[in-house]
SETORZA-794900 format. One line per field, with one value per residue: residue in one letter; x, y, z of N, C-alpha, C in turn; residue number from 1. Coordinates in steps of 0.001 Angstrom, whole numbers, plus 500000, padded with zeros to 6 digits. Layout:
# residues N
rest A:...
nc1 X:...
nc2 Y:...
nc3 Z:...
cac1 X:...
cac2 Y:...
cac3 Z:...
cc1 X:...
cc2 Y:...
cc3 Z:...
nr NUM:...
***
This chain:
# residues 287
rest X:X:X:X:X:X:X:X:X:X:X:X:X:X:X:X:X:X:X:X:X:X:X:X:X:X:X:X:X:X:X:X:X:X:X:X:X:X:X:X:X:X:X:X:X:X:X:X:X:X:X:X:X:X:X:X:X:X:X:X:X:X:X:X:X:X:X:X:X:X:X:X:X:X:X:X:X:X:X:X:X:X:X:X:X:X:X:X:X:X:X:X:X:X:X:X:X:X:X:X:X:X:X:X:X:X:X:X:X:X:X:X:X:X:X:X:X:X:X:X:X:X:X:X:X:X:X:X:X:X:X:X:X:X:X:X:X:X:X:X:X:X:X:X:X:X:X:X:X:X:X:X:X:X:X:X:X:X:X:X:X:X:X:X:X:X:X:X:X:X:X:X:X:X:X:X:X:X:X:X:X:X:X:X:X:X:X:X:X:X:X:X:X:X:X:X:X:X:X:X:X:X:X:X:X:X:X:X:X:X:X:X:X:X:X:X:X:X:X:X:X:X:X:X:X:X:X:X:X:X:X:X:X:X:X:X:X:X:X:X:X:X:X:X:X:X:X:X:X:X:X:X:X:X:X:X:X:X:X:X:X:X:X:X:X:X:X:X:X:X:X:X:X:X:X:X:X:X:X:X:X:X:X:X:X:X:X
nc1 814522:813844:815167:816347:815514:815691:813869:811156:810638:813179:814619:817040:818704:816917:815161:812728:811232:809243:807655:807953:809183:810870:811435:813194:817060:816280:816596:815667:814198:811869:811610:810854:807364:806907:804977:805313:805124:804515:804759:803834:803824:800757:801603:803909:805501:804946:802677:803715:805918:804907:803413:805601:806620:804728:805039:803396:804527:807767:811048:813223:816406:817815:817168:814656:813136:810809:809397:811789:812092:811865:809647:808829:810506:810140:808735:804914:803751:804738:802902:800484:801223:801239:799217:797724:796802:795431:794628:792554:790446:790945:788912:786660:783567:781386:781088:779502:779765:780169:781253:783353:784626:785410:786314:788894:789075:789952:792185:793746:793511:794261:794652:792435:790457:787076:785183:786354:786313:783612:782732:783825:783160:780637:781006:781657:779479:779199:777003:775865:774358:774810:776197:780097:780766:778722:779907:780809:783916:784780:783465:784712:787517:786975:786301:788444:790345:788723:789742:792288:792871:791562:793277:796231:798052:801112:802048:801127:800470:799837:798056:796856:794392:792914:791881:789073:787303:785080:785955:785100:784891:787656:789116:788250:789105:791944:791995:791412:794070:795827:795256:796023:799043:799482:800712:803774:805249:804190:803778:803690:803639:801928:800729:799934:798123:797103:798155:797256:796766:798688:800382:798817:799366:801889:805193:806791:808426:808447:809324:808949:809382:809304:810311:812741:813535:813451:813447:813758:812415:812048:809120:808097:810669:810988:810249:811640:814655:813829:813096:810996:811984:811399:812953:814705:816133:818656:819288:819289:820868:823374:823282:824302:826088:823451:822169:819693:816332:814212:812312:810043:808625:807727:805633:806538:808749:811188:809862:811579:812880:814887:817595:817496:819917:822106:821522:821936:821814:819555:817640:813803:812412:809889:808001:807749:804756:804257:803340:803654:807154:806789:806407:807762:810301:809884:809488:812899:814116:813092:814821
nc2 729512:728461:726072:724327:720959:716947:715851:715729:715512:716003:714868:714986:714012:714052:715044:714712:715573:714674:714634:711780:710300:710026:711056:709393:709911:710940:710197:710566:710203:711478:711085:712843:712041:710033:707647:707107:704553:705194:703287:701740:700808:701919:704659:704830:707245:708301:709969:712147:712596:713828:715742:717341:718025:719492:721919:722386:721321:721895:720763:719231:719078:719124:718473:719550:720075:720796:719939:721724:723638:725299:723904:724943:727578:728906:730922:730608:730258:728329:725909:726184:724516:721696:719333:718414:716080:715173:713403:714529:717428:719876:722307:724602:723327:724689:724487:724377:722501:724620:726741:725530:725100:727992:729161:727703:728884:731337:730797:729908:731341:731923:729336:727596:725516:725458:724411:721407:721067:720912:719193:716231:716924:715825:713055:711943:711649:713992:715387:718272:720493:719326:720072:720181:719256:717030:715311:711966:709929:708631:710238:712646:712260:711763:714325:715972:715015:715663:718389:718657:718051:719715:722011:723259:721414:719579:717896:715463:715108:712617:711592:708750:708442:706329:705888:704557:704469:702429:699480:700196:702697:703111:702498:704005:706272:705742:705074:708230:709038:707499:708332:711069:710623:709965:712301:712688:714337:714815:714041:711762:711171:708496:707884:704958:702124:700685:697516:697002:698760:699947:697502:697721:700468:701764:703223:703109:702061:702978:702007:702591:702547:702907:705137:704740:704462:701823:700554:701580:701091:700206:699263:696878:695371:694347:691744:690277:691121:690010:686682:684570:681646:678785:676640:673724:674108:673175:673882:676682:677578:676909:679428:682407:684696:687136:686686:686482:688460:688566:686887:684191:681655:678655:675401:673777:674583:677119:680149:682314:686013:686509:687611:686931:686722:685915:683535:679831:677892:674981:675194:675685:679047:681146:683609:686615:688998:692306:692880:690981:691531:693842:692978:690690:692215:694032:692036:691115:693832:693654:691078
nc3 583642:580267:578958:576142:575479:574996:576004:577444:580676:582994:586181:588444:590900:592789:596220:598379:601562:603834:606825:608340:605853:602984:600160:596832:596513:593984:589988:587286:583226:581075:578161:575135:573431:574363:576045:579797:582366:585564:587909:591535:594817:596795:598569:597799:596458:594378:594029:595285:593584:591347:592390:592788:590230:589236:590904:593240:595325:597017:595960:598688:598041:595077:591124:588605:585995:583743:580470:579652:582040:585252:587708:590386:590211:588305:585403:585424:582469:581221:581823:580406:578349:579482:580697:583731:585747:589029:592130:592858:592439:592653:592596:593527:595010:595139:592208:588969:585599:583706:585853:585583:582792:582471:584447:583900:580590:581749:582987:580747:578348:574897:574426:575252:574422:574395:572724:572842:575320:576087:574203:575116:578007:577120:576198:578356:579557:581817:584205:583291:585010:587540:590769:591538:593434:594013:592551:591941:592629:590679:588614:588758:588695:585347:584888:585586:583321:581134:581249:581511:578421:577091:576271:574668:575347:575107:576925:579551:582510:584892:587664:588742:586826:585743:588245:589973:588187:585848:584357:581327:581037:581532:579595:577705:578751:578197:575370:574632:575477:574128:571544:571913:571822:569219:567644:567389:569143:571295:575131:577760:581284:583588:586401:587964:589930:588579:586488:584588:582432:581904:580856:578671:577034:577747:576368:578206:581201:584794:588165:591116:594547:597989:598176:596390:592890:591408:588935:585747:582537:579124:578324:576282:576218:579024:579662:577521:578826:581461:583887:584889:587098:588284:590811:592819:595606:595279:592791:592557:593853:591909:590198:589134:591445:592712:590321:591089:591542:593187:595433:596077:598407:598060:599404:597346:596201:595284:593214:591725:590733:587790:585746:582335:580777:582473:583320:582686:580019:580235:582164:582855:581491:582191:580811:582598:583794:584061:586577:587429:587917:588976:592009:592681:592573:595096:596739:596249:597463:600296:601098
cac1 814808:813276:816848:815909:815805:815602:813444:810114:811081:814331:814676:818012:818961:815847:814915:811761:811292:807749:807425:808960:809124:812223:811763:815121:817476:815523:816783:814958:814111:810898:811451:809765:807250:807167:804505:805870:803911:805017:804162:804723:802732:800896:802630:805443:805702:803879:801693:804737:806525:803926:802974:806712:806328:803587:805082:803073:805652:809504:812465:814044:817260:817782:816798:813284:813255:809648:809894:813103:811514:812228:808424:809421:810821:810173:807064:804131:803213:804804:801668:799442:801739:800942:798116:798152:795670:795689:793902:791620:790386:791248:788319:785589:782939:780176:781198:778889:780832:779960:781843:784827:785362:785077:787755:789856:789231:790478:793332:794825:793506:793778:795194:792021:789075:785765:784206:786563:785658:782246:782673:784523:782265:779489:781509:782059:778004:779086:775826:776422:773892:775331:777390:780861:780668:777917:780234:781416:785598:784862:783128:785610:788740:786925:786497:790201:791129:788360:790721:794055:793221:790920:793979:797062:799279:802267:802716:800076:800880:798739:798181:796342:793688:791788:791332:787792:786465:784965:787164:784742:784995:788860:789326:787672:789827:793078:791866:792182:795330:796869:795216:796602:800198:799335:801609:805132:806192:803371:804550:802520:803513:801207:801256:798203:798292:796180:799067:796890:796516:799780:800366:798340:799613:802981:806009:808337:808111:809394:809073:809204:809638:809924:810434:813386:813481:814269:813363:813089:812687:811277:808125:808541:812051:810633:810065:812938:815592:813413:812367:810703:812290:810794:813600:814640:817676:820374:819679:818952:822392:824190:823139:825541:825624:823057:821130:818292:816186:813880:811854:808950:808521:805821:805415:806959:809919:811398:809880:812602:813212:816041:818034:817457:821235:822570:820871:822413:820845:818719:816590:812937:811872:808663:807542:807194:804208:804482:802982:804804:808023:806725:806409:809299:811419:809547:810667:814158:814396:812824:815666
cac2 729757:727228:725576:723168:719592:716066:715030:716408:715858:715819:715084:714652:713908:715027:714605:715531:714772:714381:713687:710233:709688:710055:710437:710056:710549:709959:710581:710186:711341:711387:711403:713485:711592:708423:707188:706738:704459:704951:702014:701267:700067:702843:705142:704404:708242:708599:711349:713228:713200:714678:717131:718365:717993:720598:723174:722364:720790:722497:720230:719332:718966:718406:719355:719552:720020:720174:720881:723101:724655:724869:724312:725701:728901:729726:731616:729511:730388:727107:724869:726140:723535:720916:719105:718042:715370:714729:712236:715607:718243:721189:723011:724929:722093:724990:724854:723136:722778:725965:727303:724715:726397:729442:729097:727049:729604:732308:730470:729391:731791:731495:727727:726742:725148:725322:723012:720106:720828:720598:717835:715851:716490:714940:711717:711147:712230:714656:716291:719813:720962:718849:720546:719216:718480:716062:714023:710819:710226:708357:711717:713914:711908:712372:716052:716509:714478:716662:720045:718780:717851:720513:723001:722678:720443:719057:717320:715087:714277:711905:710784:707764:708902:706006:705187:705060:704337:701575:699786:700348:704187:702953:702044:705099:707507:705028:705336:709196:708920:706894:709682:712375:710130:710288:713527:712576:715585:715114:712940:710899:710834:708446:706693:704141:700684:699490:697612:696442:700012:700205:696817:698020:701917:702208:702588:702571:701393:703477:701562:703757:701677:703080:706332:705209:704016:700166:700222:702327:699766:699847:698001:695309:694762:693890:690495:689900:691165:689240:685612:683358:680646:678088:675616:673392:675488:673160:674491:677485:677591:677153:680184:682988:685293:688400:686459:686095:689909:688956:685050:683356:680525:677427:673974:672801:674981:679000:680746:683371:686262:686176:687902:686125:686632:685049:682119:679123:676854:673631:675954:676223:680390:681725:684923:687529:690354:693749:693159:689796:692046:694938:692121:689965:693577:694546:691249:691401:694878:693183:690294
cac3 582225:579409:577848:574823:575413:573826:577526:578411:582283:583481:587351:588796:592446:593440:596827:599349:602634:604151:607912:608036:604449:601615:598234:596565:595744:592561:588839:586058:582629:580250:576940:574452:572422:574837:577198:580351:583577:586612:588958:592482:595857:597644:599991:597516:596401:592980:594141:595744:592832:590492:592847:592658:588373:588767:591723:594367:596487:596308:596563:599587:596922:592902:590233:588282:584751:582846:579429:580319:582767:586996:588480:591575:590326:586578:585204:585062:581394:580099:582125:579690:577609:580559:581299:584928:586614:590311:592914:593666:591351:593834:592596:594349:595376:594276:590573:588009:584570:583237:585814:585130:582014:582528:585454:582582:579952:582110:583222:579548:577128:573509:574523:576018:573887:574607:572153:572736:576294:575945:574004:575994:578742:576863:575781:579333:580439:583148:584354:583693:585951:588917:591689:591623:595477:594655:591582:592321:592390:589195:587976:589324:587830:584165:584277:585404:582511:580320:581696:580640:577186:576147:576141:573608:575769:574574:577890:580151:584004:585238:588482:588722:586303:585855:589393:590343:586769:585599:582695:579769:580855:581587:578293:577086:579144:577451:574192:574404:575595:573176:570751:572096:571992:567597:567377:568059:569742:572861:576015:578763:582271:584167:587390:588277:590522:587685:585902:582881:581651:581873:580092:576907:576897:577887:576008:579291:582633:585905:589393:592329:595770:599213:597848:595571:591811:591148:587417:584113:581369:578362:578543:575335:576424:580076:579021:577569:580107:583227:583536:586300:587172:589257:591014:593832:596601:594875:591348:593203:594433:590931:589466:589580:592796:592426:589322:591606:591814:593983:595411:596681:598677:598265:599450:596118:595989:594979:592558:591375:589399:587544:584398:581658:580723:583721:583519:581930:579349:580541:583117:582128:581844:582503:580958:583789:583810:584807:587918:588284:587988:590494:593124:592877:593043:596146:597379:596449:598729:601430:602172
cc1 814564:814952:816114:816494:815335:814010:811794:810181:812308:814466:816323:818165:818061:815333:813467:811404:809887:807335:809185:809666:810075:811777:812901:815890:816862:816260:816193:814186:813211:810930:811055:809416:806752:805746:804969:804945:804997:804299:805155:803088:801919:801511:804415:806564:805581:803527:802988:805606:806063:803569:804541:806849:805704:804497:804408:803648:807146:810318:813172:815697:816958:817492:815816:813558:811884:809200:810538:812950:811270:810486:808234:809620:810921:808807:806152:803277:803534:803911:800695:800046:801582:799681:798283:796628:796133:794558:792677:791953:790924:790579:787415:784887:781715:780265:780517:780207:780734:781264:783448:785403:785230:786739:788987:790607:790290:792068:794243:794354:793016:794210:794032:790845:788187:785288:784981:786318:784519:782159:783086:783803:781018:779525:781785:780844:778460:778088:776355:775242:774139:776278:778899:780970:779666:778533:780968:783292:785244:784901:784067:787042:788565:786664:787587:790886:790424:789396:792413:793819:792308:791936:795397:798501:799880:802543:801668:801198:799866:798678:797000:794847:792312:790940:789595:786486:786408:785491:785939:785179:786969:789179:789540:788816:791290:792859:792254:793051:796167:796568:795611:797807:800283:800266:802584:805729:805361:803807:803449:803365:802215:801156:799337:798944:797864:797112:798599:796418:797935:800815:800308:798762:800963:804304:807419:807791:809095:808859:809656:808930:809980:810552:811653:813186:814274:814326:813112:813801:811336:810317:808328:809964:811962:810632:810907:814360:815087:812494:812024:811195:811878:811896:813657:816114:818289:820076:819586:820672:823724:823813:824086:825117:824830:822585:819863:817774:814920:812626:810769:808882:807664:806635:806513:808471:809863:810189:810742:812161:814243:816092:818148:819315:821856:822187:821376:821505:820468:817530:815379:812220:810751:808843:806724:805567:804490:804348:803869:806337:808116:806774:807167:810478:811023:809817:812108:814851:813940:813491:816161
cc2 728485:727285:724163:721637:717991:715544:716053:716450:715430:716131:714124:714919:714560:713991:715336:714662:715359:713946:712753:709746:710425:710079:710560:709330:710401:711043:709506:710973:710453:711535:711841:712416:710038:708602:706545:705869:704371:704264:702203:701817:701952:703721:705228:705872:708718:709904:712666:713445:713844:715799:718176:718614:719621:721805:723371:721733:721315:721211:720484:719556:718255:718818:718884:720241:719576:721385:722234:723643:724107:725056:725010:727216:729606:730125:730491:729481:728735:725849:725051:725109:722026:720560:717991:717321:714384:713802:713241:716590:719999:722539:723508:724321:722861:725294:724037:723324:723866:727408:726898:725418:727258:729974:729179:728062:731089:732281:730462:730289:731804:730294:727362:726570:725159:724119:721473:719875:720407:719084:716517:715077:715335:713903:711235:711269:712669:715125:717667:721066:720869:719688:719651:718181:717096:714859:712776:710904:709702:709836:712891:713578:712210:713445:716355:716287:715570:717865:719486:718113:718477:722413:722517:722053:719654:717748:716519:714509:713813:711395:710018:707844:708187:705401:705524:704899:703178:701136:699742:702000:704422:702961:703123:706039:707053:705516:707201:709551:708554:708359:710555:712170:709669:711243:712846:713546:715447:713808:712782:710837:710220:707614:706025:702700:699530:698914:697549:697421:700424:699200:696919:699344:702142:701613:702236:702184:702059:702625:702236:702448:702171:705042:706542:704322:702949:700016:701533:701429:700073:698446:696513:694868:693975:692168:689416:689661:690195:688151:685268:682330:679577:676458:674877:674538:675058:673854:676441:678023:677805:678731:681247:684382:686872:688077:686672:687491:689648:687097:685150:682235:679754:676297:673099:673132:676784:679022:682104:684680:686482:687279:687354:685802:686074:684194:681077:678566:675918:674451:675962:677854:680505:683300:685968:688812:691600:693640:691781:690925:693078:694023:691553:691177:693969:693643:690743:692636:694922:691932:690564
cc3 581436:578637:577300:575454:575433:575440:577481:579404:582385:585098:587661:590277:592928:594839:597791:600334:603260:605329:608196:606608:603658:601091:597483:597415:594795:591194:587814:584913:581800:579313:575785:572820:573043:575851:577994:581535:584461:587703:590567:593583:596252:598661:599046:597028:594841:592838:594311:594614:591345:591394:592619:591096:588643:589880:592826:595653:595686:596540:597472:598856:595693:592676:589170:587021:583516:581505:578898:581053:584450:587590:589718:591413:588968:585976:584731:583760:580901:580530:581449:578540:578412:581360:582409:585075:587937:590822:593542:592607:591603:592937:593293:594141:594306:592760:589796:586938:583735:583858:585851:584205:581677:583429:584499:581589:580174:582584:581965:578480:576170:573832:574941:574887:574068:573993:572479:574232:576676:575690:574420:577349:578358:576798:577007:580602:581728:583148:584377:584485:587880:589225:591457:592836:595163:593226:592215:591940:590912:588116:587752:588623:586062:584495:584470:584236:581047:580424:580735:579471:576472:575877:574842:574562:574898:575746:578939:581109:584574:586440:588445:587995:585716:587221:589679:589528:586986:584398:581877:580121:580925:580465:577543:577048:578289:576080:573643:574665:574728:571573:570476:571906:569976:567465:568403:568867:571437:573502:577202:580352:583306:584890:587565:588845:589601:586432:584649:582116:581429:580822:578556:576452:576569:576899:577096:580543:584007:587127:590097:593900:596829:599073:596718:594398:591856:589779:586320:582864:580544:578750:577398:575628:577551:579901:578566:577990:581406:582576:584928:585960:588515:589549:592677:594505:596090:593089:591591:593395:593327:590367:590087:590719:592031:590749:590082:592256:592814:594210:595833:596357:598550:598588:598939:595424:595969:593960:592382:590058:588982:585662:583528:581259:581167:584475:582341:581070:580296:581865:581878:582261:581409:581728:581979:583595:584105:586248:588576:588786:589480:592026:593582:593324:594551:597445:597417:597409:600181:602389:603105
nr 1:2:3:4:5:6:7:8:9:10:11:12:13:14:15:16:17:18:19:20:21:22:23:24:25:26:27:28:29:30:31:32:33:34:35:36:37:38:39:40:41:42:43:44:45:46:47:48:49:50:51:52:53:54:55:56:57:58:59:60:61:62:63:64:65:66:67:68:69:70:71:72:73:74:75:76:77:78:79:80:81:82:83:84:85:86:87:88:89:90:91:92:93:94:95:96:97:98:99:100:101:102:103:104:105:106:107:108:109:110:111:112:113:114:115:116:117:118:119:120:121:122:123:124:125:126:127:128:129:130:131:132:133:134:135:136:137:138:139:140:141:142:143:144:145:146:147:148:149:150:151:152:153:154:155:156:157:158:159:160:161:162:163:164:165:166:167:168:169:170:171:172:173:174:175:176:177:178:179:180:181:182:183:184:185:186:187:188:189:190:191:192:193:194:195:196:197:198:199:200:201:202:203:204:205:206:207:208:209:210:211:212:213:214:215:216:217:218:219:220:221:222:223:224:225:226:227:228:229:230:231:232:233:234:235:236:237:238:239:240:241:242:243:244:245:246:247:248:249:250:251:252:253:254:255:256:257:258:259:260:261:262:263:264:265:266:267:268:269:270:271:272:273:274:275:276:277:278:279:280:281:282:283:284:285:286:287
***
């Protein structure tokens, strides 16, 4: 049942189990209106938790919540509001793009466009005589991204969408993103390793680790909440217990990261990156 609310995704204690592999407990919620990136190493459970977004994986436990709606077990009319892009197009290999949308068309309706499809295609020179079987992943990541934004989505899930591209066509695929993120009411889910798309895009920041969540932080605040600090073990030692989120060692001393808050005056701070941040965290859960 679709129940109204302020979130485009809402996942609570959601868990799935995979083999060997946890995801979860994980909670976390998408805000409508926000670009969200979700970062974190390979293997870290990105993919697995977009495939449960869309309904192709159930919940081991929790609860799934995309734009009010249980993917798992609620009519799949409200994905024609949802444009989904995976690491694989899971179309038939013998389809040129003719019969892309055609597929498309039949799937979404009056929601599905033609011409901005078309067009789309052209801005991103797919051969529309080529087989899909014979496109490159580059190739194959823009036409997924052509599919979910030639319909009237409200909602984009992205898995790693520019992987495979080259950044001017990176850029490209960004640029209509941020486009489509012009109307306040439409929301961005998108995970990628590539942090510096994530850098220039995002207004929040989720880190996923090991299968569970270490971070959701606004991205411009990032910066401000976390510093590097680069000291010797005795200044090392003053700072107050559980300032320090995560180290590396050199030659010459720590490098730390640290809360800016709970760090005294006379220290000198470093402004962290995104990817500085994802690293230092991945070594704070590894002491």
């Amino acid at each position: 049942m679709n129940t109204p609310t302020t979130n485009a995704i809402e996942i609570e204690g959601l868990v799935k189990k995979l083999g060997t592999f946890e995801l979860g407990p994980l909670t976390l919620n998408i805000p409508r209106g926000c670009f969200v990136g979700l970062i974190g190493e390979n293997g870290a459970g990105k993919s697995t938790t977009m495939k449960l977004l869309h309904g192709i994986l159930e919940p081991s436990a929790g609860n799934i919540r995309v734009l009010g709606n249980n993917p798992a077990t609620d009519s799949p009319a409200y994905k024609a509001r949802v444009g989904f892009v995976f690491d694989d197009l899971y179309l038939p290999e013998n389809f040129k793009l003719k019969h892309v949308e055609h597929f498309n068309h039949l799937l979404y309706g009056e929601a599905w466009h033609p011409q901005t499809f078309w067009g789309l295609a052209e801005r991103f020179d797919l051969p529309p005589k080529k087989w899909i079987k014979k496109y490159s992943r580059g190739m194959k990541m823009k036409l997924g991204m052509v599919c979910a934004l030639s319909h009237h989505a409200e909602l984009l899930i992205l898995d790693e969408p520019t992987s495979g591209l080259d950044p001017v066509v990176r850029d490209d695929v960004l640029d209509i993103i941020m486009d489509f993120m012009q109307d306040e009411s439409h929301s961005v889910l998108f995970s990628s390793h590539i942090i510096s798309d994530l850098q220039k895009a995002a207004d929040y920041v989720a880190f996923i680790h090991k299968g569970k969540l270490l971070m959701m932080e606004a991205k411009d605040e990032l910066s401000e909440k976390y510093a590097l600090l680069q000291a010797n073990a005795e200044q090392l030692a003053s700072l107050a217990p559980g300032a320090i989120l995560g180290r590396r060692h050199t030659e010459f001393g720590d490098t730390v990261l640290v809360e800016r808050d709970r760090v005294p005056a006379g220290f000198t701070l470093e402004r962290p990156s995104i990817e500085d941040i994802m690293v230092y965290l991945i070594k704070g859960e590894e002491k």
